[in-house]
N, C-alpha and C positions, 0 to 999 in steps of 0.2 A: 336694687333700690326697693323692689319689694319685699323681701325677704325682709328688709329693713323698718318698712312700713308694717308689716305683720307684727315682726316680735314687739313694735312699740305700742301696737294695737294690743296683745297678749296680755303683755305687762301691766297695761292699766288697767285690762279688767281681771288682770290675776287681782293685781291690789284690791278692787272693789271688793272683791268676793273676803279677802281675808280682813279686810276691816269692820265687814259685818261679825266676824264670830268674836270681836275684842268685844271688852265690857267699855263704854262710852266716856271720854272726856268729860270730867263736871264742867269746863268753862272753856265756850267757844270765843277767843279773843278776837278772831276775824270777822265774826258775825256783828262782832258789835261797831268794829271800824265803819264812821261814817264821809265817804268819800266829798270830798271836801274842794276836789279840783273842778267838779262843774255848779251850773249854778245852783240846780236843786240838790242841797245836800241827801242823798240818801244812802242806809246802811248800804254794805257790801252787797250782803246776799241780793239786795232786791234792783241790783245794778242791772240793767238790758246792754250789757257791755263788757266788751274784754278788756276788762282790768285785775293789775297785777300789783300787790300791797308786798313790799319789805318791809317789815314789821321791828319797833325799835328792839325785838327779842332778838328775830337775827340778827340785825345789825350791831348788836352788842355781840353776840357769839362768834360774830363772822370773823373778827382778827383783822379786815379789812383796812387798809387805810383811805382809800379814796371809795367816791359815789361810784365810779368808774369800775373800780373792783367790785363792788355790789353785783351795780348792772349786769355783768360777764357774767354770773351767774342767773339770769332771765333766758330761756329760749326766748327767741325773736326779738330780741334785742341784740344788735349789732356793735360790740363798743370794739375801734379800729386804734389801737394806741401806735404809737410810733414811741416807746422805751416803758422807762418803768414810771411808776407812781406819778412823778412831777410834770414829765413830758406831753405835748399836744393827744390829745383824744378826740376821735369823732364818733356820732351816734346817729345810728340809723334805727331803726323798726319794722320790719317785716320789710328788706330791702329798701328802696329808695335810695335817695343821697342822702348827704349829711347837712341839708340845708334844710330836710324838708321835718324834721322834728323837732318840737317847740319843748323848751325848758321853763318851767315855770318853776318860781320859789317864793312859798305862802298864794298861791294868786298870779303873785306879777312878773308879766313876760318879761321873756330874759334873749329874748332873737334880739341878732345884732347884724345891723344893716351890710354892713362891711362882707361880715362869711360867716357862713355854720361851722368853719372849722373852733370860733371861739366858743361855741353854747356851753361846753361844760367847763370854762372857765369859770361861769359863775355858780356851779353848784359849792352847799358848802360842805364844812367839814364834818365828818360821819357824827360828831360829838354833839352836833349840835341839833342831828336831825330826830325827829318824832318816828317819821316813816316816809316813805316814797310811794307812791301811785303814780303807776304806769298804765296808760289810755292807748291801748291799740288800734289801729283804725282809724277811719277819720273823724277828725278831729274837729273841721273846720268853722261846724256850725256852733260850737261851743267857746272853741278858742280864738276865731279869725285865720289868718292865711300865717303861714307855715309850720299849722300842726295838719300838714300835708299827710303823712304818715302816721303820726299818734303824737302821744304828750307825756310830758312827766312831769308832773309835782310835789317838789318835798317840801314836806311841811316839817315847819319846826315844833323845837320845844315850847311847854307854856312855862315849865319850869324842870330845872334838874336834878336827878336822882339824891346829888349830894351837893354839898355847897362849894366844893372847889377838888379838881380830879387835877392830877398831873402827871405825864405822859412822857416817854423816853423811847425810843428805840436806834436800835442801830444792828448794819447788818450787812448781805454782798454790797460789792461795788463802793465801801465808801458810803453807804445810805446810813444817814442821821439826822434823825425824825425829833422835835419836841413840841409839845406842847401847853396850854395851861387853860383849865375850860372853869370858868368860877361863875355862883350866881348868888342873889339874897334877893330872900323874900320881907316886904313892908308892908304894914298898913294898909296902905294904898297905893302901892310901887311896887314892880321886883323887873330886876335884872340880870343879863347872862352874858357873861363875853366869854370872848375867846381869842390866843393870840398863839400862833403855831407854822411850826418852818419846816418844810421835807427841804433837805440837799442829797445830793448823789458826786461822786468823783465820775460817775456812766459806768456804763457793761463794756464799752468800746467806745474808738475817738470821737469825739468832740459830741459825747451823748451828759455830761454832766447838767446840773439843774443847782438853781436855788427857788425856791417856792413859802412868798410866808400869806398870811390869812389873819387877816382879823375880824370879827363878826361881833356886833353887839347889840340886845335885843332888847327892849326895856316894853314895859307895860304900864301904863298911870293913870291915873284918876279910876282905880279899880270899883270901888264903891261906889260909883255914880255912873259914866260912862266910857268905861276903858279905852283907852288911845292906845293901840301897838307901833313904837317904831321899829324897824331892821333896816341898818346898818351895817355894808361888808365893802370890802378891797381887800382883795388878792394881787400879789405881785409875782410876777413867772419872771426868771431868768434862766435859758436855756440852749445848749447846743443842739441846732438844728441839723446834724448832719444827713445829706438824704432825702431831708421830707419832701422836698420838690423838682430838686435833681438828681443827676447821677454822676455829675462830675467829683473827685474823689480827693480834688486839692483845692477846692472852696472851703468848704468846712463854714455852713450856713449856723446864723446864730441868729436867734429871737427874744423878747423882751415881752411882753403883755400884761397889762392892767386893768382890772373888771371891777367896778365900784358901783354901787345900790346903794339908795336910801328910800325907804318905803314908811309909809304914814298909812293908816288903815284902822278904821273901826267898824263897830255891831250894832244897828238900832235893831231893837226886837220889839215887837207885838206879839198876840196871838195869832194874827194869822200872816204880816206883814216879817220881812229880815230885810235887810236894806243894807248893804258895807260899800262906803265909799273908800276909792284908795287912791292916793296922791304917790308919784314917785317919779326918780330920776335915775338914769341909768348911767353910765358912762365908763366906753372903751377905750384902748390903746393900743397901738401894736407899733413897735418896730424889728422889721426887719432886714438884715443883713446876708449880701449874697455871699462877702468873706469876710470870718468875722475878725479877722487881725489887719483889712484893711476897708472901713467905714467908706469911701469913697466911691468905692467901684461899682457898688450898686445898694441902695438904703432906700426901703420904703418908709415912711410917718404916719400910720391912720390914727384919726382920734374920731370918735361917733359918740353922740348923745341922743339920748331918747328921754325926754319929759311928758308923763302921759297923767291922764286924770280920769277916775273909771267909779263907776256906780254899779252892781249889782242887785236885784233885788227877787226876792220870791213871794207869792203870794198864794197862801193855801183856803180855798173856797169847796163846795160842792161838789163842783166841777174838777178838781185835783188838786193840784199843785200849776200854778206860772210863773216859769223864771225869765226876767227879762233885763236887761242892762245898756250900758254905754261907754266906750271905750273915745278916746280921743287923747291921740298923740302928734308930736310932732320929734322927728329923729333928722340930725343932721350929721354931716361927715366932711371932715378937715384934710385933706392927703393929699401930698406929693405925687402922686401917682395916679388917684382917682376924680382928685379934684375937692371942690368945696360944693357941695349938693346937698339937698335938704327935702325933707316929704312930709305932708300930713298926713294923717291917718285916722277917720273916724268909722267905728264899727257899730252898730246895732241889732243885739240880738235877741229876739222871741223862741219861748218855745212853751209847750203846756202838755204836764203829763196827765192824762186820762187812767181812771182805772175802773176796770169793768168788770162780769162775770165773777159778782162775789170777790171783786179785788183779787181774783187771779190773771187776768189781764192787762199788762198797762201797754199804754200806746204815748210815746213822747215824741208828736214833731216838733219840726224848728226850721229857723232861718236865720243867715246872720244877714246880713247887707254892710258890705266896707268900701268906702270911701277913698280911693288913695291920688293926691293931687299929678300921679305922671301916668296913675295908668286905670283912673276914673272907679265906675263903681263897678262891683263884682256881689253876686251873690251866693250863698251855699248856705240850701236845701238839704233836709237830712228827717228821717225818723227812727226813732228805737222801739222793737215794739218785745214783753217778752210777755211768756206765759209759765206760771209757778202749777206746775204737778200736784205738787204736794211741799210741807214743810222743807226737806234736804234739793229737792228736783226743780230746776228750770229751763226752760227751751227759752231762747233768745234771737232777735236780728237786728240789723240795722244797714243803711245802706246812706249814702249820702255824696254829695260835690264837693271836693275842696281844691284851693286852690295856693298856689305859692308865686308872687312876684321875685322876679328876679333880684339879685343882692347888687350892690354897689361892683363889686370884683366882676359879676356875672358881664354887667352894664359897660364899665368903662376901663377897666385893668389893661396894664400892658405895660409889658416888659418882652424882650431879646427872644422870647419863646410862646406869648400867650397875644392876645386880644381880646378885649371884651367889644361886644355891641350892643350898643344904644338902640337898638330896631329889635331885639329882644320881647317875644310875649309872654304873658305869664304861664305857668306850670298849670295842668287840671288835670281833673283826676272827679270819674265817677265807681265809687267802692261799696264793694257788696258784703255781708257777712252775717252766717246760722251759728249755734251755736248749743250748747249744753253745758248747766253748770251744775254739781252734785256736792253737798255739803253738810256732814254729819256731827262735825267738831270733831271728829277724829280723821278722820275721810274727808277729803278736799279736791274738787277733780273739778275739769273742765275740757272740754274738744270744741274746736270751732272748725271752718272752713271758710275761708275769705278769696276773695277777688279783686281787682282793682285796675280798673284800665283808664291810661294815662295818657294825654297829648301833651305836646310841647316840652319835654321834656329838656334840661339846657344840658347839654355836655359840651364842651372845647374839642373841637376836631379839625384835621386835617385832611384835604384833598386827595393828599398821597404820601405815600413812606419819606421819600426827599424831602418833601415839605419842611421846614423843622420848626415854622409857629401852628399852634392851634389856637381857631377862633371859635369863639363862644355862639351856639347853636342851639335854635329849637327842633330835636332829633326827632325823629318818626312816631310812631304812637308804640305803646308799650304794655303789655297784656300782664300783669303779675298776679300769679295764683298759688294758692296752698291751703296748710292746714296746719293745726297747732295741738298739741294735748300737754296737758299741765295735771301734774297730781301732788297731794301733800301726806303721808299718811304720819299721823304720831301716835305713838304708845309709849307703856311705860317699861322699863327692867326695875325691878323692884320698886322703890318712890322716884324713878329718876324718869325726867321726858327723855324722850329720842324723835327727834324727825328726819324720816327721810325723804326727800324732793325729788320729783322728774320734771322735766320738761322736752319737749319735742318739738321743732319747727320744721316743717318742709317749704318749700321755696323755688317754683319755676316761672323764669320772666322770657318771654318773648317778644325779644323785640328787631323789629323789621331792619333788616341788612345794615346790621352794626358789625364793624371791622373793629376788634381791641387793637390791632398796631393804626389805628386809624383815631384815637380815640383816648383822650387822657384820663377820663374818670369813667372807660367805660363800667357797667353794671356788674358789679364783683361780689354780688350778693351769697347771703352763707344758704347753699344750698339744700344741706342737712345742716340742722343745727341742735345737740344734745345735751342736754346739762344736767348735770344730780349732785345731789348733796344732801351728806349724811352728816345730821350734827346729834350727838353724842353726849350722855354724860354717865358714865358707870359708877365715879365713886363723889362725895358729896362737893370737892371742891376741886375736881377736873373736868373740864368740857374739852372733848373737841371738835375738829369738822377735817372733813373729805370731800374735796370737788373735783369732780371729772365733767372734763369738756372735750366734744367732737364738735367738728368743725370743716365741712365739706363745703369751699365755695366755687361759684359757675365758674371761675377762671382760675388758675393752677390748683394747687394739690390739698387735700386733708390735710389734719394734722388732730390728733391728743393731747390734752395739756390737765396732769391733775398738779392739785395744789393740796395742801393739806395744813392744818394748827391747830393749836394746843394753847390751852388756858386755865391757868390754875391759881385761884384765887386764895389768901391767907389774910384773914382780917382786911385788916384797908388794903392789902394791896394785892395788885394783879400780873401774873408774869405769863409774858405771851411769847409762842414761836409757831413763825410761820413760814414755812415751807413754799415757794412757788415752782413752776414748771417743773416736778420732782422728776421725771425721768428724761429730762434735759431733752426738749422734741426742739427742732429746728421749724420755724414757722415765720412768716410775713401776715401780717395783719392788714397793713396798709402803706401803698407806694414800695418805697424801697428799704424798707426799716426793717432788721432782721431784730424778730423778738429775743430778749433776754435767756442767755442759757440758765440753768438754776440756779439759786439764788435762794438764802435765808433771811428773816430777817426777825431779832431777840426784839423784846417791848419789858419794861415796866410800867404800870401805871400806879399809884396812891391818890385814894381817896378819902375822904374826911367830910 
């Protein structure tokens, strides 16, 4: 492991050193992105925070089709698929569970009371996104309770490249992909939809999908004072084979439904921003323990969340203060869990200070939330950085967050599980230094974080014979590491090339945990490495190269490169992309063996 830790250390400041001798990028795109997920907007650079921007550049070169294929390209991001593209994903961030990371889109939460296994059901489709900002760390004083771990928010488009793009792919397995992304610009209107279907025949039994999406984003009264609505439903139908058992003549099957409508606008002054936002959320799940015979075992959850929120910042002498108010109410309908219901009001302060010639800021905060079953809770938190010089920044922050238990945590139960009702919430106090370096050619960053946790819930069992697991606040839990991130681009002749590292290390200690004792024990990616190299040598070919290592606390490594090709001709675009090319055998998550290799052709036309 250290040998491990050296060369990763070597590497990055080999890179530094040879980015000083190139001649400099005229235009830094990342300096100018201004991060938009908390409340005080401000640029990248001047972030006191690990945050990580997919930019609409990659995400157009990446060949990707899901958010999820994105993320797997982040160290320190954990995405746990159970099959290809269509099938269930979970998200984690510098370890934790998959409950305890909040999905935001434009702003609005997207936690769903039920389980964190649905969060990236509502991400949208790559077509539609701006870019993604990934918030490491806690989270909690900016976002409320279960951005335990970190955050992500993609932000949409305000308009599209072209007025109407149309998409085709197909490839292993039966994968066939289409879709249709259209927008028009008015007067004082413009609009974007979007309407698109992944299916799969599966890699193996009872792994097939149908998956459609529709998303529509309208803007009006532009001229006066613009109204943004978003508008989405997704529809999952899929062979669950595996994901929660191991019996191998059930052959489980799932259905779920994830719909948003959000309302949201800008008041501006000079020194006042103010955006209220009105929205409703609303899930579905059915599940089936076999799925050719409904009877034998079928869950029904349906969960709504109606929330109404105000942000606002205000810039004075004294800095910048962002302060707001969150107020929800989320209920849930189920066969299983019951009909339960919660309030939820948040309030949060924070004010950034800037000192010493505005090479110092200092941002604390607090949130205070309200929750009607399990009262109030607060988290505390500061960021404080200090800017070297123009490319140079030292960074920390350190803060409380907390995660209440889910509906499943609470009251589930079925032939093998229990939830209880006597359940405390999740905490966690988290520490983290840091360095960011930033040239427009040269992009780097190292941190070092901490994070010690009580209460933490797992489903456990007394003993091996035992064969239910019930739902538990586990012993306290120590997670430590370190991360390094670099980006370097130059040119081959007039052509960009970037090539990307990332690095995570990852040790959790946690007091006398038995995994045969333990159904979700802590499987976090111990080493985790990721690179990519996107490419373009001649004027109308791109491609990309991604290598991932993958070393987690409980069973074995594994390697997975990917690779594709894009060559574009007038309107139109022809893509192949390559996955697990040296066909590695690997488990992600539970008992789901990942997909052996696998292609898959695209066309796309534009106009």
């Amino acid at each position: 492991m250290k040998i491990k830790i050296t060369l990763i250390i070597a590497s990055f400041f080999a890179a530094f050193q040879v980015q000083g001798q190139s001649d400099p990028i005229k235009r830094d795109t990342l300096k100018e992105v201004v991060i938009t997920s908390t409340r005080i907007d401000l640029p990248f650079k001047e972030n006191s925070r690990t945050i990580n921007v997919i930019s609409s550049e990659v995400i157009k070169n990446s060949a990707a089709t899901t958010v999820a294929d994105l993320l797997q390209q982040v160290a320190g991001v954990d995405i746990r698929k159970r099959g290809t593209a269509g099938s269930q994903a979970d998200l984690y961030i510098r370890g934790g569970g998959f409950d305890q990371t909040l999905l935001l889109v434009d702003g609005i939460k997207m936690d769903d009371s039920q389980t964190g296994h649905h969060t990236l059901n509502a991400a949208l489709p790559i077509e539609f996104i701006e870019r993604i900002e990934i918030i490491k760390g806690p989270a909690a004083r900016v976002f409320g309770q279960n951005a335990f771990t970190g955050a992500i928010n993609i932000v949409t488009k305000k308009k599209l490249t072209s007025k109407a793009s149309i998409n085709i792919e197909a490839g292993s397995f039966g994968q066939f992909n289409s879709s249709v992304t259209f927008g028009e610009e008015y007067e004082n209107t413009s609009f974007m939809a979007h309407v698109g279907s992944l299916t799969s025949d599966g890699y193996r039994t009872n792994s097939d999908y149908e998956n459609k999406s529709y998303v529509l984003k309208g803007i009006f009264n532009k001229k006066k004072q613009p109204i943004e609505v978003l508008a989405t439903f997704f529809d999952k139908k899929y062979g669950a084979e595996n994901f929660y058992t191991t019996n191998p003549d059930w052959h489980e099957y799932e259905e779920t439904q994830n719909s948003v409508i959000g309302v949201s606008t800008v008041f501006r002054t000079e020194k006042f921003k103010i955006t209220p936002r009105v929205y409703w959320r609303r899930g579905q799940d059915i599940f089936l323990l076999k799925r050719d015979d409904p009877s034998f075992f079928r869950n029904l959850h349906i969960t709504n969340k109606v929330g109404i929120e105000t942000n606002a910042s205000y810039t004075s002498n004294l800095g910048i203060t962002g302060f707001g108010i969150d107020v929800s109410r989320v209920s849930i309908s189920s066969n299983n869990l019951g009909k339960r219901d919660r309030t939820m009001a948040n309030l949060f302060l924070e004010h950034r200070f800037k000192l010493a010639n505005d090479k110092l800021d200092i941002t604390p905060g607090v949130a205070v939330t309200y929750f009607s079953d399990f009262k109030f809770h607060a988290f505390p938190g500061v960021d404080i950085g200090y800017q070297f010089s123009e490319n140079l920044k030292a960074y920390g922050n350190l803060g409380v967050t907390y995660r209440i238990p889910t509906y499943t945590d609470l009251y589930y139960n079925d032939p093998g599980t229990i939830g209880n009702e006597n359940l405390e919430p999740e905490e966690a106090f988290a520490q983290e230094i840091g360095l960011k370096y930033n040239t427009g050619k040269f992009t780097s960053s190292v941190a070092i974080f901490n994070r010690d946790a009580t209460n933490l819930i797992d489903f456990i069992r007394p003993n091996t014979t035992e064969p239910k697991y019930t739902a538990t606040n586990i012993a306290e839990v120590n997670t430590q590491g370190f991360e390094v991130n670099a980006d370097y681009r130059f040119n081959i002749k007039e052509y960009k090339q970037t090539l990307s590292i990332g690095y995570t290390f990852l040790e959790d200690d946690i007091l006398e945990q038995n995994k045969d004792l333990s159904r979700y024990s802590l499987n976090t990616l111990k080493h985790h490495f990721t690179t990519r190299f996107s490419s373009r040598l001649f004027k109308n070919v791109s491609q990309n190269i991604i290598y991932k290592h993958a070393e987690r606390t409980v069973g074995t490594s594994y390697n997975v490169w990917d690779a594709s090709v894009i060559v574009d001709f007038n309107k139109f675009s022809f893509t192949v992309t390559a996955n697990n090319i040296f066909d590695a055998e690997y488990i992600e998550s539970g008992f789901v063996p990942m997909p052996p290799s696998n292609v898959l052709f695209g066309l796309r036309y534009s106009y």
